[in-house]
C-alpha positions in Angstrom: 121.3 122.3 83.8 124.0 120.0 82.6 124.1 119.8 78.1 126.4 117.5 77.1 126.9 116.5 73.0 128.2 113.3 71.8 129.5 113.6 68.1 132.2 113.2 65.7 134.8 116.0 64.6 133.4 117.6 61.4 130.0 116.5 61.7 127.4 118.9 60.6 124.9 118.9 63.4 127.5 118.0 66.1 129.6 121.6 64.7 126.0 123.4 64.4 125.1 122.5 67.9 128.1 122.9 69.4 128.6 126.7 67.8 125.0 127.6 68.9 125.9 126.8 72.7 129.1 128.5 72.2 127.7 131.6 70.9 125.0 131.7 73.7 127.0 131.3 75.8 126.1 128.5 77.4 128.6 125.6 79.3 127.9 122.2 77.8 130.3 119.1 77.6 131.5 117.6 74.6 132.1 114.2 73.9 134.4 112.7 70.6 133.3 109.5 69.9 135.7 108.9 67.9 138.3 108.6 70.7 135.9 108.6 73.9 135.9 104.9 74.6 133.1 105.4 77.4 131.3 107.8 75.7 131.4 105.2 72.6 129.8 102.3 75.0 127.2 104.6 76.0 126.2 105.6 72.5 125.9 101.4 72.0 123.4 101.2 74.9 121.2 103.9 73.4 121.8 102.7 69.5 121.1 98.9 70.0 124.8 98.6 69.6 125.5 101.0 67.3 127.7 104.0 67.8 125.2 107.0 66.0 125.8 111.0 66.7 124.7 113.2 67.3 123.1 112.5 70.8 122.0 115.9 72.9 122.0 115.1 77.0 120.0 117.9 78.9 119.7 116.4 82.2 118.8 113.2 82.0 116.5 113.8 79.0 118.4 112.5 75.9 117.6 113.2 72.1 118.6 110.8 70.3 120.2 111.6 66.9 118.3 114.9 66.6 117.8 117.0 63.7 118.1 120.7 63.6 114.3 121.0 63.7 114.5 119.4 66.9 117.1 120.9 68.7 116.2 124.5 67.8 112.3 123.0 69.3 114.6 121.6 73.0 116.3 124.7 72.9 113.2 127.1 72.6 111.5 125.3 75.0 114.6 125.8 77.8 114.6 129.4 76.8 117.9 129.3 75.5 119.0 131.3 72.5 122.1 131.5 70.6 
């Protein structure tokens, strides 16, 4: 299973997300888009342009601009706990 989190330094949810995988345990990449050019230009093709974050990748599922509800919901239903 490949996670991988686009968000912006100091972000609530991106930080939230990103300590729950880190205190599982669990490998996931990160992406800054506020200095990952391609990462930026992907975010533009989801958003109609605009750059939004957070954006959880699990596979090639993606959540777009998820709330806490409904990334605990993608992580219960992997059977992943932090």
């Amino acid at each position: 299973m490949k996670i991988t989190i686009y968000g912006k330094k100091g972000h609530a949810h991106t930080v939230a997300f990103k300590n729950f995988l880190r205190m599982a345990e669990i490998d996931f990449e990160y992406k800054d888009l506020a200095i990952d050019i391609k990462a930026q230009e992907h975010s533009k093709e989801l958003y109609e342009g605009e750059i939004k974050y957070p954006t959880l990748i699990v596979d090639d599922e993606i959540y777009k601009t998820p709330t806490s509800d409904m990334f605990n919901k993608v992580m219960k239903e992997l059977k992943l706990r932090g």
